[in-house]
N, C-alpha and C positions, 0 to 999 in steps of 0.2 A: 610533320603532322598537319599543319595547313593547309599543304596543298594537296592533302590525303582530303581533308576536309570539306573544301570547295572542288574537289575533282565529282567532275558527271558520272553518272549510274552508266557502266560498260552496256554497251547494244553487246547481244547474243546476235544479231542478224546483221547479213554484211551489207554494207551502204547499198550495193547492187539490186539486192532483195527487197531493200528499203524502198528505196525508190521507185522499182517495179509494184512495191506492195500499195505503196501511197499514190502513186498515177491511177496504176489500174483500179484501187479506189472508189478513187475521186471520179473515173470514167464512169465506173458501175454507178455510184452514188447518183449522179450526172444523167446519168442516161437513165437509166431506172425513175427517176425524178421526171424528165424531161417525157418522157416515156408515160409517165401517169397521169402527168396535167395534159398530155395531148388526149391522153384518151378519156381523160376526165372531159375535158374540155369538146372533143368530137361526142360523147357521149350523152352531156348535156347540152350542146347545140344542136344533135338529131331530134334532141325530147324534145327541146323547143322550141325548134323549125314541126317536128309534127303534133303536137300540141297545139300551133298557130295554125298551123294546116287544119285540123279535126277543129279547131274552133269555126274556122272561116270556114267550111264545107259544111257545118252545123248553123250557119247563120246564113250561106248560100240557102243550102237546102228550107229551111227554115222559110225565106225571102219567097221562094218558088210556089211554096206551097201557100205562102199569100197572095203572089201575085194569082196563083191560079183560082183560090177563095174570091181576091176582090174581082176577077173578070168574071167568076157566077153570080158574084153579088153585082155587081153592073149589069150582067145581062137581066136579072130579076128586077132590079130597080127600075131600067128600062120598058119593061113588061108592064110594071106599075106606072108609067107614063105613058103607054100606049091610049090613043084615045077611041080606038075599037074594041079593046077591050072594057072600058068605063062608058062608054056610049050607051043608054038602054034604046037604043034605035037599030045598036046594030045585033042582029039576029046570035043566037047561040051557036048556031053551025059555023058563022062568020068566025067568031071568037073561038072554039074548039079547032077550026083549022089554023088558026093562025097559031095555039098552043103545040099543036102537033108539027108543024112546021119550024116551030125551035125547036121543039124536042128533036125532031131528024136532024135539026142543023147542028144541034152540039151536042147528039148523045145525051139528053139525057134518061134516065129514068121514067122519071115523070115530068109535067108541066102539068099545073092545074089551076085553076080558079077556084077560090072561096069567096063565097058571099059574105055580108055582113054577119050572119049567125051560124059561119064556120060550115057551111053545106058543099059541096065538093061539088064542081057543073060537072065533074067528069064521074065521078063514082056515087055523085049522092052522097056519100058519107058525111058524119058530121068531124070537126073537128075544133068545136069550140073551145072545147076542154085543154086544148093542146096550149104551150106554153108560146111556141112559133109565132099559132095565129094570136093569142092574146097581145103575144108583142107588135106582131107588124099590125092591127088593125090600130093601134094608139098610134101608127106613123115612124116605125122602127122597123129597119132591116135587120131577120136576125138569123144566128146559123144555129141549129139544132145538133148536138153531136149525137152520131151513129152509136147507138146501144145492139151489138149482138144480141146480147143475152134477150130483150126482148123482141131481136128482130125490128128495132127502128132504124132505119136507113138516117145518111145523111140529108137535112133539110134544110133549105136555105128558104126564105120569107120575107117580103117587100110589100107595103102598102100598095094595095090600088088608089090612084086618087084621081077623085071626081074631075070630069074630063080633059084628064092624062096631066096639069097641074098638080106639080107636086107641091106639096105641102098647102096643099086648100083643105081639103077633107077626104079621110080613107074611107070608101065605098066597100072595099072588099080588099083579098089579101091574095099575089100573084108566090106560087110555092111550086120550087123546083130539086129534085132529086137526082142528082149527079151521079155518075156514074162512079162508083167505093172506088174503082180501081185506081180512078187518078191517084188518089192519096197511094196505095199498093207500089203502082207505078215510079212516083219519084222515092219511095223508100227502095223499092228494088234497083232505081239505076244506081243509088248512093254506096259502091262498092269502096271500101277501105281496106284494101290488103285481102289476101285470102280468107282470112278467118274476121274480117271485120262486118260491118252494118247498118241501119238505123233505123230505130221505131220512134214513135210520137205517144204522148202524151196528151191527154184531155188535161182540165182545169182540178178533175179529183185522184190525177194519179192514174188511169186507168189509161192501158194501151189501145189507140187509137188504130195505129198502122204494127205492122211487123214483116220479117221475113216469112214468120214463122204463122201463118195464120191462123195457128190455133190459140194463139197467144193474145190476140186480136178482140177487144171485148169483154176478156177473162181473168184479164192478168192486173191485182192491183197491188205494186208493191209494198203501199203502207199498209196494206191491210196485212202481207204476209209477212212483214219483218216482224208485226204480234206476236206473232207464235214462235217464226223461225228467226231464230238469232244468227245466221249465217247470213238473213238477208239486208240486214243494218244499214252496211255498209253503204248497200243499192239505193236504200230506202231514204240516206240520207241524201245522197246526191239527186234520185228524183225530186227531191223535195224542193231542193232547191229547183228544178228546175221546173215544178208547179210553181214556183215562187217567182218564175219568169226571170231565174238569172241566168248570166252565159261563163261558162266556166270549162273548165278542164280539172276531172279526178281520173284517181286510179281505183283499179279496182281487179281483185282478184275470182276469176270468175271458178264455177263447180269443179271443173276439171284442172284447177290447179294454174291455169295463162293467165297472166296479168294483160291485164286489158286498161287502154285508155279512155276515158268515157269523156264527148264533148257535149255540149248539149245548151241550145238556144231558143228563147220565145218565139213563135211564131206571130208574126204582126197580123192585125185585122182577122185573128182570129178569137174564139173563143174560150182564151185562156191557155192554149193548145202549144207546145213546144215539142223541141224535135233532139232524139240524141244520136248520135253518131259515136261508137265505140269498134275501135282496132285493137287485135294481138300486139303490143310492143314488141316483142320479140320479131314481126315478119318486117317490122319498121329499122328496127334496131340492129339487123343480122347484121346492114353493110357498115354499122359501127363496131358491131365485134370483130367483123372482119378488118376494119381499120382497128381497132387494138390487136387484133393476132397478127397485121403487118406492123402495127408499131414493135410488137417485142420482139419479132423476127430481127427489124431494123436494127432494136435495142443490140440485141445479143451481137448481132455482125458489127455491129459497132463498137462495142464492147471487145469482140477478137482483133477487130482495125487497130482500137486505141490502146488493147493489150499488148498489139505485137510490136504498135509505134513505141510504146510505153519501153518496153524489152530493149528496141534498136536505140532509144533516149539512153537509157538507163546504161544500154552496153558501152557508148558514144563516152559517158559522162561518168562510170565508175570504174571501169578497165583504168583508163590512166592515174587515175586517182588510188585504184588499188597497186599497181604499179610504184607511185611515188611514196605509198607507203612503204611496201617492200624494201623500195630506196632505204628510205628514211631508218626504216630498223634494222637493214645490212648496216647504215651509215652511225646508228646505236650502237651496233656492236663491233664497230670499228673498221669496218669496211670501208675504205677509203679511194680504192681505185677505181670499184665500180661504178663506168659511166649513168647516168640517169637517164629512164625511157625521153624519147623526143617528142616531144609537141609542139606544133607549126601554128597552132590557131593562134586568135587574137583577143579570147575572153578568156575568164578567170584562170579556166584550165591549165591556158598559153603562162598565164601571171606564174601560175601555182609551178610550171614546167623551171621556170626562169627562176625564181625563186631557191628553189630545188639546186639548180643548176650552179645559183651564186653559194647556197648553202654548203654544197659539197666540195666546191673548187676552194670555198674561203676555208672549211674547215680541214682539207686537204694543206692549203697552204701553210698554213697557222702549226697544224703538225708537223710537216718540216721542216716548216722555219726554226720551231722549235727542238726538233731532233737535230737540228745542225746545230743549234746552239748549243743542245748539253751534248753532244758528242765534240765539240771544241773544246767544252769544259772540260768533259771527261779525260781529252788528252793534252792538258793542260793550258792550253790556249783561254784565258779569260779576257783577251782584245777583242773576242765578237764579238758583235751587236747584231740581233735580229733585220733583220733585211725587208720580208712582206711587210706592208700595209697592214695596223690592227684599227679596226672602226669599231667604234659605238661601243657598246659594252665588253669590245675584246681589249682595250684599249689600256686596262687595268693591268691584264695579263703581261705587255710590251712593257707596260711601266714596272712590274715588281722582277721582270726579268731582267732588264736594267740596273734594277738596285739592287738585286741580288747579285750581280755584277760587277759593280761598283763595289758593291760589300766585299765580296772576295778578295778585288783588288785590292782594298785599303788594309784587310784582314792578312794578307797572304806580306804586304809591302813591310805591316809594323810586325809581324812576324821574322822580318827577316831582320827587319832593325834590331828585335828583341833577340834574336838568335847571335849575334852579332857583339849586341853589351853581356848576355850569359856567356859567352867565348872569353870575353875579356875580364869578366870577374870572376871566370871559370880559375883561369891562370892568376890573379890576383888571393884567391882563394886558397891556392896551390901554395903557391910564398909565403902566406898566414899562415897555413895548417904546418907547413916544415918546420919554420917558425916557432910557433907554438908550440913544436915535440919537444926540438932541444931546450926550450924553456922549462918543460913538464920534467926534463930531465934532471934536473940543476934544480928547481923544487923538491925534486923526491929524495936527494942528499940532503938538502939543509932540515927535512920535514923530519929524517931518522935522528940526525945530532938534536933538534930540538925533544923529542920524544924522550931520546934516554935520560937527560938534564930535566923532565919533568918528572920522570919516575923517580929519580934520587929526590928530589924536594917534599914529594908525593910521603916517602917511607920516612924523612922527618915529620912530617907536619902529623904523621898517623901516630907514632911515639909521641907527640908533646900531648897529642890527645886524648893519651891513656893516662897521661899525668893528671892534665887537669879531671878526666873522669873520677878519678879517685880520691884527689882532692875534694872534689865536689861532693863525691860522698860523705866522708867525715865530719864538712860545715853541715852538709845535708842533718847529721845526725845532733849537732851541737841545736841547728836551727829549730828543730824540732823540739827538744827538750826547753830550751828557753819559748818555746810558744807556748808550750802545755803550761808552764809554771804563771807567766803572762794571761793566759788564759784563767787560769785558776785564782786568779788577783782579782784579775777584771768579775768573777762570779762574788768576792769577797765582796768589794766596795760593790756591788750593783746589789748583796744582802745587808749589807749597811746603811744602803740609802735606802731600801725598801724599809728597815728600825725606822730611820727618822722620818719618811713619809707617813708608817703608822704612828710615830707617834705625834705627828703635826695632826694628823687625824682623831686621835683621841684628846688633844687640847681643844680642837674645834668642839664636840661630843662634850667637852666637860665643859666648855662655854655656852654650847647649849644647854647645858643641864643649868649649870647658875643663872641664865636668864629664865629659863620654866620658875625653880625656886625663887626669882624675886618677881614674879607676875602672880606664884602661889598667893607671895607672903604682901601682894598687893591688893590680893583676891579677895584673900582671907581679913585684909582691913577693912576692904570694901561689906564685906559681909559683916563685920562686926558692927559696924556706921549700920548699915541696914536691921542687924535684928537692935539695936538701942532705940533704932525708928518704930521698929516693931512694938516694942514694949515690953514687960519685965516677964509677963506668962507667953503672948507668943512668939518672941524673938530670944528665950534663955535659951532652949535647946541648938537654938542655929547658930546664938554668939555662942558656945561650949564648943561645937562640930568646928566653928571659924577658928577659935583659939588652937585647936588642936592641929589644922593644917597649917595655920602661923608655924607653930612650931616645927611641924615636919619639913616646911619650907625653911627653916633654919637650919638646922640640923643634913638638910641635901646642900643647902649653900657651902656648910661650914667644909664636909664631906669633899665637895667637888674644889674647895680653893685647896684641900690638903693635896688632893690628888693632883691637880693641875701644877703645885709645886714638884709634885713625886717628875710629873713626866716631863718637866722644864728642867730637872734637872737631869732623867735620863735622856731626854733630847740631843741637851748638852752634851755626852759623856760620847753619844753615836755621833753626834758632829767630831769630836776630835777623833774618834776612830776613822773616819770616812776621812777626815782631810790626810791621815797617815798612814790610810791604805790608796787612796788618789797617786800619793806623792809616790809609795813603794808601783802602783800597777804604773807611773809613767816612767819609771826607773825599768823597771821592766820590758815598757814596751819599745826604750829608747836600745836594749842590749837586743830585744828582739829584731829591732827595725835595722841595726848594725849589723848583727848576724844575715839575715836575710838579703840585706847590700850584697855582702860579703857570699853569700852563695851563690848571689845570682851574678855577681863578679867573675864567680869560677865557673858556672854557668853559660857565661856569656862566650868567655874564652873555649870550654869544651864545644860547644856550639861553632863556634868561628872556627878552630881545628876540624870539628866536622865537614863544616860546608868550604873551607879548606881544601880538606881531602875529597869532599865531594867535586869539586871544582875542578883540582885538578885532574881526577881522575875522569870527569868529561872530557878536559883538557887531554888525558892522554888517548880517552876513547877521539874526542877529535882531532889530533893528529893521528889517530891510525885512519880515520876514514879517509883525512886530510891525502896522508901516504895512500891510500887503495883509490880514492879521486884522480889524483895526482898521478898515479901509474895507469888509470884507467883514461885518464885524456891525453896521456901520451901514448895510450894506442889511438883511442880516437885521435887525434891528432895526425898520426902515420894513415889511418883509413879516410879521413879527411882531405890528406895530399891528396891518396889515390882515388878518392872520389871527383876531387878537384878537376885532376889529370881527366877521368873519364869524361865528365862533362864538361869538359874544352873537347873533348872529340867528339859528343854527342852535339853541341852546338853546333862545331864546324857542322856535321853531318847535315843537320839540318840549315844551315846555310844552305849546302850544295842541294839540299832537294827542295828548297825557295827556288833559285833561282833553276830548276829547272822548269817551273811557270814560266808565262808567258805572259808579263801584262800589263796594262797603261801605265804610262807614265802618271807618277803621285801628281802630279799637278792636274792634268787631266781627266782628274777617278770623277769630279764632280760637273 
């Protein structure tokens, strides 16, 4: 039950399956794993390789778009240092060609001069009102953002200053109008992937540039994420990047693409930044594509490590199912079956060898053994086991041994013992003969004593009808002198109950004479008392006194007559009593002699009884005596012949001791 107890829960699956189950696995586990962090890891190092890309091409672009701001805003500022244009010497035509000769030289739009009350040399107009000239005549270069909606171009704006020193005093305000497109131009070179782009942003959210130019002007997204909740998202990431930060969101655009949005401040601008947003997906394809070769890899690797898994597992549970096989032929007694061979030099090789020691030694051990009890068997107990028994076989060497030894020593005082039953077999034989003729020579004297008991038997029965009858006749003498004894003893035992009553009535009458002299003591005393009384109240009670006086006399006189009457019949029953005494011991002395005398005859008819009871034991016990006595003189005769039998039974078994085989008794131990 123990080892029922701590035995392992049986596998339903064979060690082969096992081990193919538990590789292949651990491969899948492994690889599937190994397989997810790479393409987790390729997955998130494209986002963040393009992520740093879309930021750095957002803070390029961004850079460009300043750099191209500060070289109009240099060319204006320079304009503002010209000392022909701040000259009032030099003519107007001088100063309008030299405006129009930057204008050819870098495209722009316009080039103009404003006086100090915002008057245009070139259009007359006014523009005092404007925000531009209010800033550049304080002595500030400033940029005006492009309003579509109402048709305001971009304006850039730089003090003039009094002759061409700057920062002396603004005379007037030199303003130039670039041509929209630059801005158009580096959004349109700004390609990110097929479906990617980027627009700018002014200071209140509102799109500056676009691909899209309708967008251009019109588009502000805080205004539209109000209404439309769809555009939140957008609305928050612009914000932030009115808020001039530089970042990277995602963001899921109308038609369902996740798109990456980067987006950075534009420097020496007006508040102005720039976003750049790509399709993840046209970035990310060559990362799916590296996950769909990762799982291709997985999978092949997967069937490599399966099919290594399979060649492992063939390699390493064939022989081992193998040794099992062994082992449960060698369970159920298979013994000759050599064991599969194994040449290696790891555990396998161990477990081969093992195997190999297991079967040879248990092959041994059972022969060794079957030569021994087949020695035994054919009476040879001089073997000794022969193999080598090790380690816990070792017990088994030794109790065969002693079971060995045992036989020997068993089979040796067997023969000794077969040997003294021989010889008392035949000593037995000469008793029991012996003993007949004795039994024989008993059962004559046993009949001569028997009949000499029966004669003694039929006196002793006759003397004991004598005294029976004897015994009856005292019987009947006895009896009558009882009754008569008996009758005596009633006499004087009614004689002494007379003089008990009448010691009883002397008492009775002596108490009476002492009442009458206490009367007549009473009655004196009373008479003293009525004399004390006086002659009228004490006559009546000394008369009453007087008169018990005398009745107290009169009871005295009474009771001493009577008490003579019963002292004298006392008297008369004492001599009765002592002359019925004397006749009941007269009696009881013939009784007590009679009684002797019966139980004298008594004693004798008794003694004749157990007499004849006695000996008629006596002659029952000589008959048994004689049927004893005849019966052990067959026993006796069956006793030779039993004798005889076992001296031939012993020898017998003499001869089948010594047809063993076996150490000498000095040698058993």
């Amino acid at each position: 039950m123990a080892v029922q107890k701590h035995r392992r829960k049986q596998h339903s699956w064979p060690i082969k399956r096992r081990i193919i189950f538990i590789v292949v696995l651990m491969i899948v586990i492994m690889s599937i794993a190994l397989g997810s962090i790479s393409s987790v890891l390729n997955v998130s190092s494209s986002k963040s390789v393009l992520e740093l890309t879309m930021t750095e091409i957002a803070v390029l672009a961004g850079e460009r778009v300043s750099a191209e701001i500060k070289q109009y805003t240099n060319i204006v500022e320079s304009l503002g240092t010209e000392k022909v244009l701040s000259s009032p010497t030099v003519s107007e035509r001088e100063k309008v060609s030299l405006l129009e000769e930057t204008k050819e030289r870098y495209g722009f739009l316009e080039v103009d001069l404003l006086d100090q009350k915002g008057q245009s040399m070139l259009t007359k107009e006014s523009s005092f009102s404007e925000v531009f000239f209010q800033q550049a005549i304080q002595g500030k270069t400033y940029i005006r953002d492009p309003e579509a909606t109402q048709s305001k171009p971009l304006v850039i704006a730089a003090p003039l200053w009094q002759a061409g020193m700057e920062g002396r005093y603004a005379i007037g305000v030199v303003k130039i109008v670039p041509d929209q497109d630059f801005i158009n131009r580096i959004i349109m070179d700004i390609q990110v992937g097929p479906n990617g782009g980027a627009y700018m942003l002014d200071k209140n959210g509102t799109i500056l540039a676009d691909r899209d130019p309708s967008r251009v002007g019109t588009v502000n997204m805080q205004e539209l994420a109000k209404t439309d909740p769809t555009k939140k998202v957008q609305a928050e990431i612009e914000k932030r990047m009115i808020a001039r930060e530089t970042g990277v969101d995602t963001l899921t655009s109308y038609q369902g693409a996740v798109q990456l949005v980067a987006y950075a401040p534009i420097p020496n601008s007006n508040g102005w930044s720039i976003g750049i947003y790509a399709t993840r997906s046209d970035f990310l394809g060559g990362a799916s594509r590296s996950v769909f070769i990762t799982i291709i890899l997985v999978i092949v690797f997967i069937v490599i490590g399966s099919g290594v898994a399979i060649r492992f597992a063939h390699s390493l549970a064939d022989p081992i199912k193998q040794f099992a096989l062994r082992l449960t032929q060698l369970a159920d007694g298979d013994l000759t079956s050599p064991p599969p061979e194994v040449f290696t030099q790891d555990e396998i090789g161990i477990l081969a060898g093992a195997t190999h020691r297991i079967v040879q030694g248990l092959s041994n051990l059972v022969k060794d053994q079957t030569h021994v009890l087949k020695q035994m068997a054919q009476g040879d107990f001089t073997v000794r086991p022969e193999h080598e028994y090790n380690g816990d076989f070792m017990p088994i060497h030794d109790s065969i041994v002693e079971i060995l030894n045992s036989m020997n020593d068993t089979l040796h005082r067997i023969h000794i013992a077969a040997a003294q039953v021989a010889i008392g077999a035949k000593q037995m034989s000469a008793g029991a003969q012996d003993l007949s003729d004795g039994t024989v020579r008993q059962a004559s004297a046993v009949e001569e004593l028997s009949s000499t008991v029966s004669q003694i038997l039929a006196n002793v029965n006759e003397n004991n009808s004598y005294a029976q009858e004897a015994n009856r006749e005292m019987g009947e003498v006895s009896t009558h002198v009882t009754e008569g004894n008996i009758e005596m003893r009633k006499m004087v035992e009614a004689m002494k109950d007379i003089e008990a009553s009448a010691g009883k009535i002397g008492v009775i009458i002596k108490t009476i004479e002492d009442i009458a002299t206490q009367t007549n003591l009473l009655a004196l005393n009373a008479a003293v008392e009525a004399a004390r009384a006086g002659s009228q109240a004490g006559k009546g009670f000394a008369v009453v006194a007087d008169e018990v006086r005398r009745l107290a006399g009169r009871s005295a006189s009474a009771a001493q007559e009577t008490t003579q009457l019963i002292e004298n019949t006392v008297e008369a029953v004492r001599s009765g009593v002592q002359l019925a005494d004397a006749t009941a011991q007269d009696m009881e002395s013939a009784a007590k002699v009679t009684e002797k005398t019966v139980q004298a005859i008594q004693s004798i008819a008794d003694a004749s009884k157990v007499q004849a009871s006695s000996l008629q034991q006596i002659d029952v016990g000589i008959g048994q005596i004689s049927s004893v006595v005849q019966a052990n003189s067959g026993t006796a005769h069956q006793s030779a012949s039993a004798s005889q039998s076992l001296a031939g039974q012993a020898q017998l078994l003499r001869e089948l001791v010594d047809n063993f085989k076996l150490v000498e008794e000095a040698n058993i131990r």
